[in-house]
C-alpha positions in Angstrom: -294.3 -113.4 -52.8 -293.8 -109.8 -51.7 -291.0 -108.0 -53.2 -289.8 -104.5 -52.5 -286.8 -103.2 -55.3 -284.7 -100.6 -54.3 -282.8 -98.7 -57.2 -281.2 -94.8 -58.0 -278.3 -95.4 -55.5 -274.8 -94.6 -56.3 -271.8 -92.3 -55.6 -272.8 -88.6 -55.3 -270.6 -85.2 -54.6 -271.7 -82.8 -51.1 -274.3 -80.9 -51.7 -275.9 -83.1 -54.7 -278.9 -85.1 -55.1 -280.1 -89.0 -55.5 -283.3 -90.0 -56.0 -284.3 -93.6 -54.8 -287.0 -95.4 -55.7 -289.1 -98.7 -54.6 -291.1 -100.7 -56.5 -293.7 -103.1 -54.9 -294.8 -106.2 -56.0 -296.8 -109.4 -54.6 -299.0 -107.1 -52.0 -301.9 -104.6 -51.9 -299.5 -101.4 -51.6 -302.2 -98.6 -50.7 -303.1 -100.3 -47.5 -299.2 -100.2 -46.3 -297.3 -97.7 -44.9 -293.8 -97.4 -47.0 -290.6 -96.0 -45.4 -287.2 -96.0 -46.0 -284.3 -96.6 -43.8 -280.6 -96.5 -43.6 -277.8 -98.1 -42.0 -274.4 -96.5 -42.3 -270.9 -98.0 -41.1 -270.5 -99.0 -37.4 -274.0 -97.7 -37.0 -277.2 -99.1 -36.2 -280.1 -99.0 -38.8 -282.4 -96.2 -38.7 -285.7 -94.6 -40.0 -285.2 -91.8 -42.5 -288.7 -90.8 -43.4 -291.7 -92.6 -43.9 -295.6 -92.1 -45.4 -298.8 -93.2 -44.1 -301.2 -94.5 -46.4 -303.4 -91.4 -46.6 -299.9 -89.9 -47.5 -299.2 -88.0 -44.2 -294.8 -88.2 -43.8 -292.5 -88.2 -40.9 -288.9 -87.6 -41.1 -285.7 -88.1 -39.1 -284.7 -84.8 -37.3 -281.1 -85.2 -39.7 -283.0 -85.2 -42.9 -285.7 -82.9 -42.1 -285.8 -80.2 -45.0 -283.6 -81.9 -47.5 -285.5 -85.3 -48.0 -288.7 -85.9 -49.5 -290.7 -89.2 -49.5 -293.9 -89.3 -52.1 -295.4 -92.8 -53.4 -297.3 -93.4 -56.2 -300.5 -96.1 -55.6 -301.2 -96.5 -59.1 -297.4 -97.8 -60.1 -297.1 -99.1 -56.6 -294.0 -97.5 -56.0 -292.3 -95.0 -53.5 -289.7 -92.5 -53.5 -287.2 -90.6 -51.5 -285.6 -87.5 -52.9 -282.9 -86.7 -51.3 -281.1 -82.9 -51.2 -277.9 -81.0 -50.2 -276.7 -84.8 -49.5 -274.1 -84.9 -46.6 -271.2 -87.0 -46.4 -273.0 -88.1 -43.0 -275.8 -89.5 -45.6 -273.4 -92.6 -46.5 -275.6 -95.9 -46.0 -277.2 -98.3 -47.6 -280.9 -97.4 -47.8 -283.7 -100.1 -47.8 -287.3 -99.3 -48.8 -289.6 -101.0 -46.1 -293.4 -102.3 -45.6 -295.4 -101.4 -42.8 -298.8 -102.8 -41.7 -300.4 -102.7 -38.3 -297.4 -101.3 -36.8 -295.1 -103.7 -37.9 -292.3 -102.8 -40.5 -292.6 -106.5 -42.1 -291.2 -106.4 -45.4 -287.5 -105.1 -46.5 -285.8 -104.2 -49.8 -281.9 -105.5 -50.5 -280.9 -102.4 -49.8 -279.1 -99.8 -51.9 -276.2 -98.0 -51.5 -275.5 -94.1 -51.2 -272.3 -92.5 -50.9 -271.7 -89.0 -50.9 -268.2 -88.3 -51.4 -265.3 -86.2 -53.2 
């Protein structure tokens, strides 16, 4: 079955950096788009940045210029660096599947906090 690991969480200082990573398994991953997404406390989940299969990316307007998402077809993973991390970055972050429009396979999730 399909299976998306998240890892590279953790507790970071303002102004650090994480990055997370996502390894695939159980699916063809060059034909899906792969994004990741957060869900920090009391809020709803949302999309942080994702890439297309041709590798075009989008990002959140609140982590536009300090995240990066890259993937790599040939270990069928993808990333997300993250930059100048804000304690406003606090979530857990799951790595997600997209084909046809549809976001249909999730990570666990990991967890980011950027703290003192």
């Amino acid at each position: 079955q399909v299976q998306l690991v998240e890892s590279g969480g953790g507790l970071v200082q303002p102004g650090g950096s994480l990055r997370l990573s996502c390894a695939a398994s159980g699916m063809i991953f060059r034909f899906y788009t792969m994004g990741w997404y957060r869900q920090g406390p009391g809020k709803q989940r949302e999309l942080v940045a994702a890439i297309t299969t041709g590798g075009s990316t989008n990002y959140a307007e609140s982590v536009q210029g300090r995240f990066t998402i890259s993937r790599d077809n040939a270990k069928n993973t993808v990333y997300l660096q993250m930059n100048s991390l804000k304690p406003e970055d606090t979530a857990v972050y799951y790595c997600a599947a997209n084909i046809a429009g549809s976001w249909i396979h999730w990570g666990q999730g990991t967890q980011v906090t950027v703290s003192s």
